[in-house]
C-alpha positions as CSV (number, residue, x, y, z in Angstrom):
1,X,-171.8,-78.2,-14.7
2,X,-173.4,-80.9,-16.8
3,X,-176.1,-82.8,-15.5
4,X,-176.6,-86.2,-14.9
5,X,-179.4,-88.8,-16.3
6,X,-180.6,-92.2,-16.6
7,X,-180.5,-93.5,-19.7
8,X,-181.2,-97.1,-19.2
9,X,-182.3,-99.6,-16.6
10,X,-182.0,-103.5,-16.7
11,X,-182.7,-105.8,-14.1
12,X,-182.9,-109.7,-12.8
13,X,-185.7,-111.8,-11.7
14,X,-184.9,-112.2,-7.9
15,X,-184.3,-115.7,-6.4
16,X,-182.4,-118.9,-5.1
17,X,-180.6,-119.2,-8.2
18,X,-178.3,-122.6,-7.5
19,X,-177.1,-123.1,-10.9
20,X,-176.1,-119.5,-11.9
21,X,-173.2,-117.5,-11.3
22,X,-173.1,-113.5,-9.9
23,X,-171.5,-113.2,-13.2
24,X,-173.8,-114.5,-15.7
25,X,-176.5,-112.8,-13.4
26,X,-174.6,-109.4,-13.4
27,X,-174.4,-109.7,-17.4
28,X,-178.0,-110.2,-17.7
29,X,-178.7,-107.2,-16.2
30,X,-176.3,-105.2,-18.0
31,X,-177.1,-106.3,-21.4
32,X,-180.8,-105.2,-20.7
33,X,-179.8,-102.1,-19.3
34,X,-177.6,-101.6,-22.5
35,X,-180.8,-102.2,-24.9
36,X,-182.9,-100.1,-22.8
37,X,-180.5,-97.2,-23.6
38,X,-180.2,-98.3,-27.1
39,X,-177.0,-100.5,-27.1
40,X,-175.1,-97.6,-25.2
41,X,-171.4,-99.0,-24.1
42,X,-170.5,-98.0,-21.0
43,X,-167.0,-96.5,-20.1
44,X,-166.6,-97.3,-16.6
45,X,-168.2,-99.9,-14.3
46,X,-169.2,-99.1,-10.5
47,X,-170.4,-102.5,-8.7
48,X,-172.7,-102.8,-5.3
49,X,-171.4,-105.8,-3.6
50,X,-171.5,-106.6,0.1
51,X,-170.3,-111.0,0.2
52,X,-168.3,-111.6,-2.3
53,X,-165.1,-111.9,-0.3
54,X,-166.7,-114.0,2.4
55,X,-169.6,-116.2,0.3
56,X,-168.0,-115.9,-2.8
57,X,-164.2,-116.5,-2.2
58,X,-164.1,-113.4,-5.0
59,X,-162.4,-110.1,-4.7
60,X,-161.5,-108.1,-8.3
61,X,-165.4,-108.6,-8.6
62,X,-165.2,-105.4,-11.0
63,X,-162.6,-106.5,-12.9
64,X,-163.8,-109.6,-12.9
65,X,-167.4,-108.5,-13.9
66,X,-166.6,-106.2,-16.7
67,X,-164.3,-109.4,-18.4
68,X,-168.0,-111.7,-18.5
69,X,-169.6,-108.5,-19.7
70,X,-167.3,-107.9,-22.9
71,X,-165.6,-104.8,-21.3
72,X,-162.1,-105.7,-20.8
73,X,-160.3,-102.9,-19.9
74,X,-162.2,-100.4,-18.6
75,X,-162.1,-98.8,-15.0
76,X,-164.2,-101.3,-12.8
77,X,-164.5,-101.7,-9.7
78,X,-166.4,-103.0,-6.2
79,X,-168.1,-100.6,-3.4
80,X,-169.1,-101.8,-0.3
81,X,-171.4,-100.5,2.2
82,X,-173.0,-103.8,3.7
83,X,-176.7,-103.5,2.8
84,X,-176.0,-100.3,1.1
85,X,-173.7,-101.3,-1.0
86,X,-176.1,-100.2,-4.1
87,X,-177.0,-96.8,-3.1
88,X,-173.2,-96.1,-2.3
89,X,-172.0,-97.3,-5.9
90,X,-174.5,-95.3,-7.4
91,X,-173.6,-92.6,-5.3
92,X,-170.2,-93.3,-6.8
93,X,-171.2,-93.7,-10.2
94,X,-172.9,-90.0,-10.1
95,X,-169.4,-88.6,-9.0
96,X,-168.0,-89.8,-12.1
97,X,-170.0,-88.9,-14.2
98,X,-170.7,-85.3,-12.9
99,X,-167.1,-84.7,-12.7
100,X,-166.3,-85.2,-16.3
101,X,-164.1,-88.4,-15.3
102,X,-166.3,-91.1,-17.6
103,X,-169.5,-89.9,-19.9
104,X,-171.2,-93.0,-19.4
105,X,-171.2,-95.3,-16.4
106,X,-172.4,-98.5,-15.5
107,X,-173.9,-98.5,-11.7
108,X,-175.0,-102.0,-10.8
109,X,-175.2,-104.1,-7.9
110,X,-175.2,-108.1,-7.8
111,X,-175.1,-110.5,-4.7
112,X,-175.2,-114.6,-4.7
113,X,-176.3,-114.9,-0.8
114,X,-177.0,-118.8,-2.3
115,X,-173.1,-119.6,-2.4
116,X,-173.5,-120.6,1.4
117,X,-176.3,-122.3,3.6
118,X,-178.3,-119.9,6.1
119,X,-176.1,-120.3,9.2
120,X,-173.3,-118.7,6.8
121,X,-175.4,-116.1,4.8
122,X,-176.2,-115.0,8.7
123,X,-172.7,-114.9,9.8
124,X,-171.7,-112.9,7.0
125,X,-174.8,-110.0,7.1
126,X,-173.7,-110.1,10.6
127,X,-170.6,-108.5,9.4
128,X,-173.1,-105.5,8.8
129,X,-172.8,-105.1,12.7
130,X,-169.2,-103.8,14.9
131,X,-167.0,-106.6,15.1
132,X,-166.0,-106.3,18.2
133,X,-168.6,-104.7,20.0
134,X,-172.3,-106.7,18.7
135,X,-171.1,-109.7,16.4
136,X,-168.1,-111.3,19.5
137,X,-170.9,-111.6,22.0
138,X,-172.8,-113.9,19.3
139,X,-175.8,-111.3,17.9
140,X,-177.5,-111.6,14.4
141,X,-178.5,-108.6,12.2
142,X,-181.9,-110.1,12.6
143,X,-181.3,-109.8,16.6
144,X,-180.6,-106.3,16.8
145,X,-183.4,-105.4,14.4
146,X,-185.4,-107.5,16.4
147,X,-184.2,-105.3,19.8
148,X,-185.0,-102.5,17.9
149,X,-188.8,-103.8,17.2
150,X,-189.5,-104.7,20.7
151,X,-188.4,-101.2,21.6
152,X,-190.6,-99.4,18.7
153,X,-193.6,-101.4,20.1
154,X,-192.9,-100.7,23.9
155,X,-192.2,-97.0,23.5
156,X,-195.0,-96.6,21.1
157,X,-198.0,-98.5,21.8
158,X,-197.8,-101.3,19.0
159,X,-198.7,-104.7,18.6
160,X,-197.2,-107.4,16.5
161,X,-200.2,-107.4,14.6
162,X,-199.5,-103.3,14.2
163,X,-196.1,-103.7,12.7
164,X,-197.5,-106.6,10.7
165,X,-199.5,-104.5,8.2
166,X,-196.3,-103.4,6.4
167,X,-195.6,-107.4,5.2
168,X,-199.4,-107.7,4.2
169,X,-199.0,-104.7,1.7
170,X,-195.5,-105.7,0.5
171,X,-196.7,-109.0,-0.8
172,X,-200.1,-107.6,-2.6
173,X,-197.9,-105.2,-4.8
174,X,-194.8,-107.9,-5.3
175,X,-198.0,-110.1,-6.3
176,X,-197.9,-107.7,-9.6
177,X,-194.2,-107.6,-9.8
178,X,-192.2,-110.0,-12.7
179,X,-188.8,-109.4,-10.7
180,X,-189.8,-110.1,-7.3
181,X,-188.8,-113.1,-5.4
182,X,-191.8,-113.9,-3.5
183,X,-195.0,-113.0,-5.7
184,X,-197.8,-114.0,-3.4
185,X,-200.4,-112.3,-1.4
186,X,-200.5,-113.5,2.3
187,X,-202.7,-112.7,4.6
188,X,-202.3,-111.5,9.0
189,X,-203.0,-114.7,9.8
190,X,-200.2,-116.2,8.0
191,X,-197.7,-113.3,8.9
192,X,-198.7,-113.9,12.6
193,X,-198.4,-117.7,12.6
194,X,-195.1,-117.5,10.7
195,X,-192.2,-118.7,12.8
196,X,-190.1,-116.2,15.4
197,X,-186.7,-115.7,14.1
198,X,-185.5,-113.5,16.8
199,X,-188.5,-112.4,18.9
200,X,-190.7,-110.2,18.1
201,X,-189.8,-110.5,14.4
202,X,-191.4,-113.5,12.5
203,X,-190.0,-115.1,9.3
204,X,-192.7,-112.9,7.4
205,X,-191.7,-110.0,9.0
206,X,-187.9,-109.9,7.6
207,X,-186.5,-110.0,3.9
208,X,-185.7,-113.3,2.2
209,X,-182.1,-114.6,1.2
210,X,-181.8,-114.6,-2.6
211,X,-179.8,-114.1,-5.5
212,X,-180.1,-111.0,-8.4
213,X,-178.7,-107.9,-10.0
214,X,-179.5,-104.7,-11.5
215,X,-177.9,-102.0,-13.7
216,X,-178.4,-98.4,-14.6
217,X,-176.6,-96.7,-17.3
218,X,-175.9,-92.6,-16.3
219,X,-174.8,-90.5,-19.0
220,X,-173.8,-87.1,-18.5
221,X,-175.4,-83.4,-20.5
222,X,-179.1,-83.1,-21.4
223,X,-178.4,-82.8,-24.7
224,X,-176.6,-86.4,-25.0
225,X,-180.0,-87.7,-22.7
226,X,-182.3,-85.9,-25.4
227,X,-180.7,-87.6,-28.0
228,X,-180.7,-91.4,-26.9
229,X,-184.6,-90.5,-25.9
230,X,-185.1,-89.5,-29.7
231,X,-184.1,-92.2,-30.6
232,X,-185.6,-94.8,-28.4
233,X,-189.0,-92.8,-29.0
234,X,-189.4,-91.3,-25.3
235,X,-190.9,-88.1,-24.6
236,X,-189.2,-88.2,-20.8
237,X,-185.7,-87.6,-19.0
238,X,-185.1,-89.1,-15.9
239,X,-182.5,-86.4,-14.1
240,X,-180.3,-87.7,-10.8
241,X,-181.0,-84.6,-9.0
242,X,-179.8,-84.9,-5.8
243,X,-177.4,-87.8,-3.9
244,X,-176.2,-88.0,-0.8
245,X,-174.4,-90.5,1.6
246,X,-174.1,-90.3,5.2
247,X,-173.3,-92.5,8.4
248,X,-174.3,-93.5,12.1
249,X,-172.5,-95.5,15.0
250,X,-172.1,-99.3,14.1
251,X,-172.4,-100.3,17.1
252,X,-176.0,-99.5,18.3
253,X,-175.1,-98.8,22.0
254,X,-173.0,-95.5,20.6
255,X,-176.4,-94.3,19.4
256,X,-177.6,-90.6,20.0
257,X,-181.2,-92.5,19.8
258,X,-182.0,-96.0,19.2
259,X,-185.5,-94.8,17.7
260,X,-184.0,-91.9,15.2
261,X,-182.0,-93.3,12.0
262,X,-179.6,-90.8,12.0
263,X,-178.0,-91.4,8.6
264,X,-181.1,-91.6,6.9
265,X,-182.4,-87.8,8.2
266,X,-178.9,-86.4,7.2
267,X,-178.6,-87.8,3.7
268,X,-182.5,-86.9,3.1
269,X,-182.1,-83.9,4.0
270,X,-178.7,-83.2,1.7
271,X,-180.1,-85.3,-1.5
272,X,-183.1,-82.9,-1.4
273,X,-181.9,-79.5,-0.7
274,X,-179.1,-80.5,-3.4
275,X,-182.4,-81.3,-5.6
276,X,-183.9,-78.2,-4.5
277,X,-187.1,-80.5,-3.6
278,X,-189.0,-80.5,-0.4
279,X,-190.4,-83.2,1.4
280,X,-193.8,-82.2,0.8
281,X,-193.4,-82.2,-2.8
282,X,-192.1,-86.0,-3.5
283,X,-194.7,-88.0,-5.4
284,X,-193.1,-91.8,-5.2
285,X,-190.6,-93.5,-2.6
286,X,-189.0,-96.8,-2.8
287,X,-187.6,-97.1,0.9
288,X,-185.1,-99.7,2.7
289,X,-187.4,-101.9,4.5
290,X,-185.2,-104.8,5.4
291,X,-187.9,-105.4,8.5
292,X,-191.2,-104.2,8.9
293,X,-189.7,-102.2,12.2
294,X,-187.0,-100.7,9.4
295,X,-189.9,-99.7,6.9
296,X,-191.9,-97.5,9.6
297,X,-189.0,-96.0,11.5
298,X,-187.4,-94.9,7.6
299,X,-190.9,-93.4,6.8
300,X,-190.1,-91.2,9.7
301,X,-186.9,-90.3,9.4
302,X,-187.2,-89.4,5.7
303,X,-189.9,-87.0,6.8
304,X,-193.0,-88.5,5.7
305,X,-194.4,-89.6,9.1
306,X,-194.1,-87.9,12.6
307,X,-192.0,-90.4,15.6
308,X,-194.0,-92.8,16.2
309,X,-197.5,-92.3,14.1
310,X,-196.3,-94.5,11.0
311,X,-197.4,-97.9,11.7
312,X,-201.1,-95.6,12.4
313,X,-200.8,-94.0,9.2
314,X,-200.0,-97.1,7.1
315,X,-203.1,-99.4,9.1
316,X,-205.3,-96.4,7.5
317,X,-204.3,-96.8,3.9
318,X,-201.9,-93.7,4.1
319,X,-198.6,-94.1,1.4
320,X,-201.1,-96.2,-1.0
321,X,-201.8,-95.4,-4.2
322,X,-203.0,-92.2,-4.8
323,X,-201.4,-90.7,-2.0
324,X,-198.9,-88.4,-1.5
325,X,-195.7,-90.2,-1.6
326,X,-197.0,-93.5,-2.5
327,X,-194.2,-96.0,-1.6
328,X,-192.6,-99.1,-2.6
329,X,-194.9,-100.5,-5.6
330,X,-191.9,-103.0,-6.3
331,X,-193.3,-104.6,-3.0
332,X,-189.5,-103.5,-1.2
333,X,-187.3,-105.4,0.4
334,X,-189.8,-107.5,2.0
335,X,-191.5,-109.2,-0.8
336,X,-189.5,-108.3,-4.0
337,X,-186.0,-109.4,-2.4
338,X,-183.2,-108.1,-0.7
339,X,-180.3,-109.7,-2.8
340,X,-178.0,-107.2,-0.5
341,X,-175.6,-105.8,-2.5
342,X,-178.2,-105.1,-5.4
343,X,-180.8,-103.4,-3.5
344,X,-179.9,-99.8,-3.7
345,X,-179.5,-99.9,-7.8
346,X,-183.4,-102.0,-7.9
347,X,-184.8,-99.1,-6.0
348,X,-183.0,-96.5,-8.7
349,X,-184.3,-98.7,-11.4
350,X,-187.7,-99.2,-10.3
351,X,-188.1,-95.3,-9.5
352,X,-186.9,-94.8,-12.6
353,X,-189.6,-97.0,-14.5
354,X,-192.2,-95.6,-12.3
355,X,-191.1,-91.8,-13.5
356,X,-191.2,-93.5,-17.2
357,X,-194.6,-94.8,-16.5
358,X,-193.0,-98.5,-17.8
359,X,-192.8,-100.4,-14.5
360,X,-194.3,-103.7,-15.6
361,X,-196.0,-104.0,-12.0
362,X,-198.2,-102.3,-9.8
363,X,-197.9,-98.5,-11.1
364,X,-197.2,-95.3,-9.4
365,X,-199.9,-92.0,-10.2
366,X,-197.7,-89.9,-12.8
367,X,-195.4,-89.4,-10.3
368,X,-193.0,-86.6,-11.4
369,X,-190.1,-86.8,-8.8
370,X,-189.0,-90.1,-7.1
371,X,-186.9,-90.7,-3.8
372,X,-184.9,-94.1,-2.8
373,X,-183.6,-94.7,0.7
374,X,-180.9,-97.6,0.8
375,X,-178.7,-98.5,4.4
376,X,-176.5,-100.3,5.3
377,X,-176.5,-102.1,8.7
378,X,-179.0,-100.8,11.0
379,X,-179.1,-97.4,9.0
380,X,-175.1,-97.2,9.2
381,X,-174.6,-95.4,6.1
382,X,-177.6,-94.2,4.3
383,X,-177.6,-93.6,0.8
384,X,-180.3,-91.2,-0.8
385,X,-181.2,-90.4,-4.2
386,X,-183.5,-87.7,-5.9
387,X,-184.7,-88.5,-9.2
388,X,-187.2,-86.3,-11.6
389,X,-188.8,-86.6,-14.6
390,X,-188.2,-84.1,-17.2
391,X,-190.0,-83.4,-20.5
């Protein structure tokens, strides 16, 4: 069976965009993910896309996308996996492609979280949690993440000012990064005198609202791959090598564990023996890290940390660069933007520039295979990708 690879990559400068449309964003990426692979037209269009129902008043988003993008009639359509929305489109988009259904497809993910004000971008990632069960009785996403933090730190030994060294790294590498929505160093002081959102998580301890989008092209057979390199003058493939999806409980009181993200573990494991990689052996990682909490627990389930000793690790300078995996250069959810539904397709995109050795920010060490880890809800469904680089 063929294989699958990414030929190009375009992507959107995160932010509050007020005056712009997910459309005209979505195109923007496209269209640069179209010259990266030198004007290759897709044939089919996959979209992430967790509010455009509820902020948006718009369902046929793929349709609806692929008419502002100059595509009228191809296959198009909308996947949605709450916060994974991204990862499970590209997930999709893999299937396609490695099936023989479309040669080329279009992954991308988009999300306008500025259609609304706060108190309605809240109700609506709420929508992440069980209906019935977490979001009647009047809980945010941001609550049960923040339940989840207090019981990290109690079962574990840490401090606010523990869990607060992810942030402080998130913003120094975002500082280098031309996409990211908040490109500023900060310091612990300003992290620990940020406001409490839901207690113990601050304001700098969570992601920001914003708006964005992001696109990667997949084309199927090496020899198609070696051919648009040629011609764009690259000496490098990047190879999907492994994808997997799997789920948890909604609700968080169905839990096995309230400290193990289930999901994630499963679809790791799967996306790497599918790769035929081992833990050990993955150079760069561009994790979900919705909350600082979400960022150290992830580093353990993917296998990179034992229970409980990440927050340790990461105050020592492990996962930096020249480690072994270094992780999240973009400067992740936290500090490049979270623009939901788009998350999982930045995360292939980055990886994928950091393989090519083009990422215009802070730069990976030569790594040769890449990893990205996108959820949905509180590591409801995980989505996990494998990616190599191959001369």
């Amino acid at each position: 069976m063929e294989k699958v690879f990414i030929a190009g990559v375009g992507l959107t400068k995160i932010g509050r965009f007020y005056t712009r449309s997910a459309a005209s964003l979505f195109k923007e990426a496209l269209e640069k993910a179209v010259s990266d692979a030198g004007d290759l037209k897709p044939r089919a269009l996959v979209v992430g896309n967790m509010t455009s129902s509820v902020l948006m008043q718009q369902d046929s988003l793929g349709a609806l996308l692929a008419d502002h993008a100059g595509l009228r009639g191809i296959p198009a359509f909308k996947v949605e996996a709450a916060c994974g929305s991204g990862g499970a489109a590209f997930y999709t988009g893999f299937s396609l492609v490695k099936s023989g259904l479309a040669e080329v497809v279009a992954v991308g993910g988009v999300e306008k979280l500025t259609e609304a004000n706060t108190p309605m971008v809240t109700r609506a990632l709420a929508q992440a949690a069980d209906a019935d069960f977490e979001v009647f009785y009047g809980v945010t996403f941001t609550g049960l993440n923040a339940m989840l933090a207090r019981l990290y730190m109690e079962k574990f030994g840490y401090t606010e000012e523990d869990l607060s060294y992810w942030p402080l790294r998130m913003h120094e590498y975002a500082s280098y990064n031309p996409y990211a929505q908040l490109p500023k160093k900060t310091s612990l002081k300003e992290i620990l005198e940020s406001p409490v959102i839901a207690d113990p998580v601050r304001l700098f301890h969570a992601a920001p609202i914003g708006d964005g989008a992001a696109v990667v092209l997949l084309v199927r057979g090496e020899d198609r791959a070696r051919e648009i390199a040629r011609q764009l003058g690259r000496d490098v493939l990047i190879e999907v090598a492994g994808v997997a999806l799997a789920t948890d409980s909604v609700d968080l009181a169905s839990r096995n564990d309230l400290m193990t993200l289930e999901s994630t573990v499963k679809a790791s494991r799967a996306a790497l023996e599918m790769a035929g990689v081992e833990t050990r052996n993955v150079d760069y990682v561009e994790l979900h890290d919705a909350f600082h909490v979400t960022g150290f627990t992830s580093l353990e389930d993917l296998g990179f940390a034992p229970k409980g000793e990440a927050p340790k690790l990461w105050k020592e300078g492990r996962f930096g660069k020249g480690d072994k995996p270094e992780v999240n250069f973009s400067g992740g959810l936290k500090a490049r933007g979270h623009p939901v539904g788009a998350t999982g397709v930045y995360q292939i995109a980055e990886a994928t520039m950091q393989l090519r050795g083009d990422f215009p920010g802070f730069k990976a060490s030569s790594p040769e295979t890449a990893l990205t880890h996108n959820i949905g809800g509180v590591s409801t469904i995980a989505a996990v990708s494998v990616l190599r680089r191959v001369k």
